[in-house]
C-alpha positions as CSV (number, residue, x, y, z in Angstrom):
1,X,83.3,16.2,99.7
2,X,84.9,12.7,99.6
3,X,87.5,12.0,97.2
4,X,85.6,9.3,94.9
5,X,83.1,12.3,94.2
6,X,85.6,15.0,93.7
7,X,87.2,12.8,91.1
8,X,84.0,11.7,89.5
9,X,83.0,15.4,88.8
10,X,86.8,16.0,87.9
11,X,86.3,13.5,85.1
12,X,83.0,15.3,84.1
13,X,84.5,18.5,83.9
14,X,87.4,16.7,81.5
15,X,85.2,15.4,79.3
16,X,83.0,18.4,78.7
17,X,86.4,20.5,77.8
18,X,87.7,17.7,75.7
19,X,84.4,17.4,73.4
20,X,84.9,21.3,72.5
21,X,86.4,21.7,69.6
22,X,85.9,25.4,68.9
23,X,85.2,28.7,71.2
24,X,81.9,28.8,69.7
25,X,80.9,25.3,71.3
26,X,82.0,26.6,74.6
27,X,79.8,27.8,77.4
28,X,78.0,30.9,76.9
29,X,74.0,31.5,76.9
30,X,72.4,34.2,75.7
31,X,69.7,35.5,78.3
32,X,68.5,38.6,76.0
33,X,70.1,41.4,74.4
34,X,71.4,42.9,77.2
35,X,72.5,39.8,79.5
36,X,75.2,37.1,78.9
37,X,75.5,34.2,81.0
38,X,79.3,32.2,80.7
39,X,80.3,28.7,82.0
40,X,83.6,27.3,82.3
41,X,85.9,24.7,84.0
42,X,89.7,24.2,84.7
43,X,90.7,20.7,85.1
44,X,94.1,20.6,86.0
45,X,95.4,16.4,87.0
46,X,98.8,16.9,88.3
47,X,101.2,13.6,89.3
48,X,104.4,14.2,91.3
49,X,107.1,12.0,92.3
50,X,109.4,13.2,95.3
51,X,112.6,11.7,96.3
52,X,112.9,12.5,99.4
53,X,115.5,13.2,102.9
54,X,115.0,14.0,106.5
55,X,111.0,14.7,106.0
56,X,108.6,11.9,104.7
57,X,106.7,13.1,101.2
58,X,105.0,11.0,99.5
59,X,104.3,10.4,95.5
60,X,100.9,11.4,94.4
61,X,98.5,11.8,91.7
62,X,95.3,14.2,92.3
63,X,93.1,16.8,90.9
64,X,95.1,19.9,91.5
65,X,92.2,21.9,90.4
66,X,89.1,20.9,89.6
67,X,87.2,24.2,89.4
68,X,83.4,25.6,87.6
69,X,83.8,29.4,86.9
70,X,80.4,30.9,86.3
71,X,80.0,34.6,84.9
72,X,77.0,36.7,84.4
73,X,77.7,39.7,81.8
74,X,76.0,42.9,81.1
75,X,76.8,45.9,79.7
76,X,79.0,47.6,82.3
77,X,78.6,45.1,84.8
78,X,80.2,41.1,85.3
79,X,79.1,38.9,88.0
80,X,82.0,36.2,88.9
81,X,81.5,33.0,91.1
82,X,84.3,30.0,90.9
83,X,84.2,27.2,93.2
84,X,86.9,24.5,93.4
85,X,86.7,20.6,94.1
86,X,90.2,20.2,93.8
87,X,93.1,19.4,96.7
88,X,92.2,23.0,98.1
89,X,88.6,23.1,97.7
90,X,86.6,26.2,98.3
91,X,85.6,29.6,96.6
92,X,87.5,31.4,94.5
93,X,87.0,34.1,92.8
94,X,84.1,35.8,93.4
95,X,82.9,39.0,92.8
96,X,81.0,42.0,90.9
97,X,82.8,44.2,88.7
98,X,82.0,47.5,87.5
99,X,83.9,49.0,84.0
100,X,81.9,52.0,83.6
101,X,84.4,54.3,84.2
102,X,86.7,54.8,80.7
103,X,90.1,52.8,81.5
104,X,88.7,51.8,85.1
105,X,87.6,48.7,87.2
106,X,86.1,48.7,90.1
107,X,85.5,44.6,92.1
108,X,83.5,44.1,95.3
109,X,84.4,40.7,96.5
110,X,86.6,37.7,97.0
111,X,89.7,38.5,94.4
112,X,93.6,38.4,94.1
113,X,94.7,41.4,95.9
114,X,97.2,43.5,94.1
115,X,99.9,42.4,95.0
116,X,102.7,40.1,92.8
117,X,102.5,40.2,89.2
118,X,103.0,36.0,90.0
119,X,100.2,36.3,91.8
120,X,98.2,38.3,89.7
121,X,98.8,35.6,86.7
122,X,95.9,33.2,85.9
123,X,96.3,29.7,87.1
124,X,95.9,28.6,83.5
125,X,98.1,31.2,82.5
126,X,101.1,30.3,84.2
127,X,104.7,28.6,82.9
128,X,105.2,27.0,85.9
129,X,102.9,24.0,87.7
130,X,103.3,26.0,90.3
131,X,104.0,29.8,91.4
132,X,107.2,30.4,93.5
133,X,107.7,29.9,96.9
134,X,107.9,33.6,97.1
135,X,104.3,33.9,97.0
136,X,104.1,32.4,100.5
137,X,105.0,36.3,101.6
138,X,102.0,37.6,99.5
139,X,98.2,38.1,100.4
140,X,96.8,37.0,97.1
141,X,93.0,36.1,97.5
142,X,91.2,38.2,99.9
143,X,87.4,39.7,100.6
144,X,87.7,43.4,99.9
145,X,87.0,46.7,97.3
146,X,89.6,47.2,94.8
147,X,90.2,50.2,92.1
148,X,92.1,49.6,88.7
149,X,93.0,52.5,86.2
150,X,95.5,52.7,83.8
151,X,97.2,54.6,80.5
152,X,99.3,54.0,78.0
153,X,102.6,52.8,80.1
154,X,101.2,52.8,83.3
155,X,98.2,51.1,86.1
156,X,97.4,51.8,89.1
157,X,95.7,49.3,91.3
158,X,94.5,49.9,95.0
159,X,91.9,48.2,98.0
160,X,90.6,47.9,101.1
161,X,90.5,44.0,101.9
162,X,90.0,40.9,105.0
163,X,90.3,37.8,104.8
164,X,89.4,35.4,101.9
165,X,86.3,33.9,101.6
166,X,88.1,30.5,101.9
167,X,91.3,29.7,103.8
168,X,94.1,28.8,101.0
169,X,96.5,27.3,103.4
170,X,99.2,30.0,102.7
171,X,100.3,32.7,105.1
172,X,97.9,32.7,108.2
173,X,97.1,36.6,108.7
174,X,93.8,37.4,109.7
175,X,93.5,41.0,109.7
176,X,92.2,43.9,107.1
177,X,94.6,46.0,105.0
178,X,95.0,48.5,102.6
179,X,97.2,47.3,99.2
180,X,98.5,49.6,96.6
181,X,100.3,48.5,93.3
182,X,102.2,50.4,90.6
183,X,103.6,49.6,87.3
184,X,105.6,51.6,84.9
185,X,106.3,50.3,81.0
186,X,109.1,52.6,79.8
187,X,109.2,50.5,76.7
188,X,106.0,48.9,75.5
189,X,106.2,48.1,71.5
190,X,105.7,45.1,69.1
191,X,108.3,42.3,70.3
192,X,110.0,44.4,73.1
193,X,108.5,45.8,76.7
194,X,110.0,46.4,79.9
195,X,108.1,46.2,83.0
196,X,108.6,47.8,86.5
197,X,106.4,47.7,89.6
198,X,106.0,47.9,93.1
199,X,103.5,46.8,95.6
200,X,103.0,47.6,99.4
201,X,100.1,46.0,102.0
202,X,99.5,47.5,105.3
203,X,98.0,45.2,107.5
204,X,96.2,45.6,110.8
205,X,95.8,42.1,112.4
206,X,92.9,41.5,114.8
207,X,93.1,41.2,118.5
208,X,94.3,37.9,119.7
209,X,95.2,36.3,116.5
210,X,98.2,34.1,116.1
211,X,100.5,34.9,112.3
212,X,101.5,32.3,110.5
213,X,103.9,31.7,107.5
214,X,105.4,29.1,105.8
215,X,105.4,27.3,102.1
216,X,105.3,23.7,100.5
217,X,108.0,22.1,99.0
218,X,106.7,22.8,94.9
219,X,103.6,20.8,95.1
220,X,100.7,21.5,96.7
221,X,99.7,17.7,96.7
222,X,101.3,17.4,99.9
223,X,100.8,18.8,103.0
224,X,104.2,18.9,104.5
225,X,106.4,21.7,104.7
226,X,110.0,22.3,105.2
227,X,110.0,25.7,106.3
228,X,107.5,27.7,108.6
229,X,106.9,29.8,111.4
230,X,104.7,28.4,113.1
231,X,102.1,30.3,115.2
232,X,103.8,33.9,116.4
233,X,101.7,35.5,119.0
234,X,101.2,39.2,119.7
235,X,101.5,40.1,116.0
236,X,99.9,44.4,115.9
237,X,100.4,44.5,112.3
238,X,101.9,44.2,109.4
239,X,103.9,45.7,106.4
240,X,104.6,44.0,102.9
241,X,106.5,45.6,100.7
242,X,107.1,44.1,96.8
243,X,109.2,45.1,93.6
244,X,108.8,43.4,90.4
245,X,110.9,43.5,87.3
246,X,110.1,42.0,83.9
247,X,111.8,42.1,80.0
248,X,110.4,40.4,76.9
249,X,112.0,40.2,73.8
250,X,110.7,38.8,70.6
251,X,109.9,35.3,72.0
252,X,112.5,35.3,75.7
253,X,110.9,36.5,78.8
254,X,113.2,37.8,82.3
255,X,111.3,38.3,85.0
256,X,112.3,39.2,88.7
257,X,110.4,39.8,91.9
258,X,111.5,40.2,95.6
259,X,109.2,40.6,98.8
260,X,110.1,42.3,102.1
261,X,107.7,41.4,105.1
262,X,107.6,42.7,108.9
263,X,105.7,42.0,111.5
264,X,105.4,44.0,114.5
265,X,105.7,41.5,117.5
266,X,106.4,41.5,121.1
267,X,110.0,41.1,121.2
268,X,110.4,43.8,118.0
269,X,109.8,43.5,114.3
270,X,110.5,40.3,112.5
271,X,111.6,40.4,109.2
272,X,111.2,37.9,106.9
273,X,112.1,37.8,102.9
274,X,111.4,35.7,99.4
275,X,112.8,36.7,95.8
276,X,112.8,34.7,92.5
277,X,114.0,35.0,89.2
278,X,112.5,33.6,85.6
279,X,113.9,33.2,82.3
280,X,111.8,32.0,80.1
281,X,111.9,30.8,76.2
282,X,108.7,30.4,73.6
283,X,109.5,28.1,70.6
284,X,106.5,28.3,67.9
285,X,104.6,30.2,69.6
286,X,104.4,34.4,68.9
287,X,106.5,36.7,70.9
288,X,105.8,37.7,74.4
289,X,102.8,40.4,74.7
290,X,102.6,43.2,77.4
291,X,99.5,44.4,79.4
292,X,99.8,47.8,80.1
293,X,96.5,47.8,81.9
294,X,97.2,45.4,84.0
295,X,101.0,45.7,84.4
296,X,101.8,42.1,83.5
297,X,102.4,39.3,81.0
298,X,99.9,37.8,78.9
299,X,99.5,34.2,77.9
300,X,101.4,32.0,75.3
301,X,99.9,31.9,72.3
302,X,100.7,29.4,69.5
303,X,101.9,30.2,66.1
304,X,102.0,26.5,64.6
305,X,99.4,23.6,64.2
306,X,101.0,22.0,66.9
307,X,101.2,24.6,69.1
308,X,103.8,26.0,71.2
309,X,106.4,25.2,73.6
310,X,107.7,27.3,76.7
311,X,110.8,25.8,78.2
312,X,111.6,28.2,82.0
313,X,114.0,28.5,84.6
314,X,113.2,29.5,88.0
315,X,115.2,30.0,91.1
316,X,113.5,31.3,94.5
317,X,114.5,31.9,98.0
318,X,112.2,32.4,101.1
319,X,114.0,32.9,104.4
320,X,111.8,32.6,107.4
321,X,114.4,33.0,110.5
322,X,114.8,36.2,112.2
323,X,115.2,36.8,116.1
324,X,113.5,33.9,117.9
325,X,111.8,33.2,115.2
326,X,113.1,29.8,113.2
327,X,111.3,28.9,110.5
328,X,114.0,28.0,108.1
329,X,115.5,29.1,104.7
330,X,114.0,27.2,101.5
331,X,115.9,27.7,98.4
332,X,114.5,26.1,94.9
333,X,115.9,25.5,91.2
334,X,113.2,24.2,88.8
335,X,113.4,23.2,85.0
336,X,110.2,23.2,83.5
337,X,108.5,22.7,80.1
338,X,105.1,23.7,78.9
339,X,103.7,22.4,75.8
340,X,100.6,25.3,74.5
341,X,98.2,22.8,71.9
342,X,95.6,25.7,72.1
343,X,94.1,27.9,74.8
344,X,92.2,24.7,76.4
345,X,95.2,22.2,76.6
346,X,98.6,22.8,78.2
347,X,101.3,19.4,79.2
348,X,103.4,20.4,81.6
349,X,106.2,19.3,83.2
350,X,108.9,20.8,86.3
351,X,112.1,18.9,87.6
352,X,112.7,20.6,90.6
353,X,115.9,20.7,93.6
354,X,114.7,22.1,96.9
355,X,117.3,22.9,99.2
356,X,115.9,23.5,102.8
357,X,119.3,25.1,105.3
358,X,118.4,24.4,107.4
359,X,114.2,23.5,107.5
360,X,112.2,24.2,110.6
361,X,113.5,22.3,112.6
362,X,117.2,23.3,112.1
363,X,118.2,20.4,110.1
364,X,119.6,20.6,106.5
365,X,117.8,18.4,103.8
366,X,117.7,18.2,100.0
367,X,114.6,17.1,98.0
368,X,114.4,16.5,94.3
369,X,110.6,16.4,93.2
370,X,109.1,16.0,88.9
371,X,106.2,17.3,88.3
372,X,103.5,16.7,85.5
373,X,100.1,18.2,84.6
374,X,97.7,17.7,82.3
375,X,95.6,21.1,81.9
376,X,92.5,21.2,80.6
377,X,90.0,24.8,80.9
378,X,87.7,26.8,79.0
């Protein structure tokens, strides 16, 4: 699709979010009394100016998302198909889910794999414009059958996956694996919760395939990267291994993750590694609520008439060098701000330092990059 008609049906997707002005205007039809169908859209415009040093980046406004999300509901059953026209464009989620089990889900189909509690947070969702270049390390939307349970303080989440449906640009590992996640909430309560977790992949990747990873300097409206592997040959398999960390107080938020990957090569196992760390602060919004089920953070919500605002602080590190291997070490601090007006429209803004010693090419460079996004979705 050529960019004058993704924009144009970026625009239509704006102005059908911005003419709702209640939940009960937004999409959902009534097939009969058993069948629900839902219709949606995130429209998320996103403008970034980079200042730049050894590699060329440019400034540049574009539709970071420009997604349709479609459901079809039914007693124990929900049908999920979301296709995007934004910078990445392709299929999303899409799936069938099955909650006929008490305190269990069952999904057949193209979904985040569990993996990352970053990862596992809705795009609309997020703090940040963007997660943390130590997701480039995670698998997060892949083909497969997954299984979800849970209890008071705990989940358990497990599958069988491929590849995704549509190629993300991320980490280049074509392969199947099996991916297990944990979490634990030793305190869980009104105002306070404390999260742990753990995740681990096992990945067998097929016969002849190159590996591939590397990460984009906090924007994804460029194409350009500072650090990566480029192709590795002879890659067996695969292990990822990931522990997460999270506190919430009243209305502050700590949250930690690191992830640990090898790949079994020719010459011996490569190791490669990303971590980041989050504080985060809500002012007029209500205090920080826990999942249990699904061992994570929920969204913002807003407490006043005009909303709420999340201020956050971020600092990540992915390190892509190890034996021949020279991909480079990437190391970010970003500032951001996110203004909540309701749970349709977010303003958001990141300042961001990027520090790449050296990049991929064994140079050092500094990049300073702000960010802004205007979010629309229902």
């Amino acid at each position: 699709m050529n960019p004058k008609t993704r924009l144009l049906l970026a625009g239509i997707l704006g102005l059908g979010i911005a003419s709702a002005t209640d939940a009960s205007e937004l999409g959902e039809i009534d097939i009969n009394d058993d069948w629900t169908f839902h219709y949606g859209a995130l429209l998320h415009t996103d403008t970034v100016s980079i200042s730049d040093d050894v590699t060329p980046l440019e400034d540049d406004t574009d539709f970071r998302r420009a997604r349709i999300r479609t459901q079809l509901r039914g007693d124990d059953w929900r049908f999920r198909a979301d296709y995007d026209w934004g910078v990445a464009e392709g299929w999303r989620s899409t799936f069938v889910e099955y909650s006929g089990f008490r305190k269990q889900r069952i999904v057949a189909g193209n979904h985040v794999a569990p993996f990352s509690m970053e990862d596992l947070k809705g795009s609309s969702q997020m703090g940040m414009i963007e997660r943390s270049i130590a997701s480039a390390l995670s698998p997060g939307l892949q083909t497969g059958v997954s299984w979800r349970t849970w209890r008071d303080n705990w989940s358990l989440h497990t599958g069988v996956f491929g590849d995704a449906l549509d190629n993300l640009d991320r980490r280049r590992m074509p392969g199947q694996s099996i991916v297990a996640r944990g979490t634990f909430a030793p305190i869980n309560r009104d105002g306070f919760a404390v999260h742990l977790g753990g995740a681990i992949e096992m990945r067998d990747i097929d016969s002849g395939e190159q590996v591939r990873l590397r990460a984009r300097p906090g924007t994804r409206l460029t194409d350009r990267r500072l650090v990566d592997t480029r192709s590795i040959d002879g890659v067996d398999s695969s292990r990822n291994v990931g522990l997460e960390f999270g506190l919430a107080y009243d209305r502050f938020r700590l949250q930690a993750e690191m992830i640990r990957t090898a790949l079994d090569a020719p010459e011996g196992t490569l190791n490669f590694a990303s971590e980041y760390v989050m504080a985060s602060y809500v002012f007029g919004g209500r205090p920080y609520r826990y999942s249990h089920s699904r061992g994570n953070f929920r969204s913002v919500r807003p407490d006043s008439d005009w909303g709420a605002l999340e201020v956050l602080v971020r600092a990540a590190n992915l390190d892509l060098n190890d034996g021949s291997v020279t991909g480079g070490e990437q190391r970010e601090l970003t500032v951001g701000a996110s203004w909540i007006y309701n749970d349709y429209v977010r303003v958001m803004l990141a300042l961001t330092d990027i520090d790449a010693s050296p990049n991929r090419d064994g140079i050092d460079e500094s990049v300073t990059l702000a960010s802004l996004r205007l979010q629309l979705a229902f």
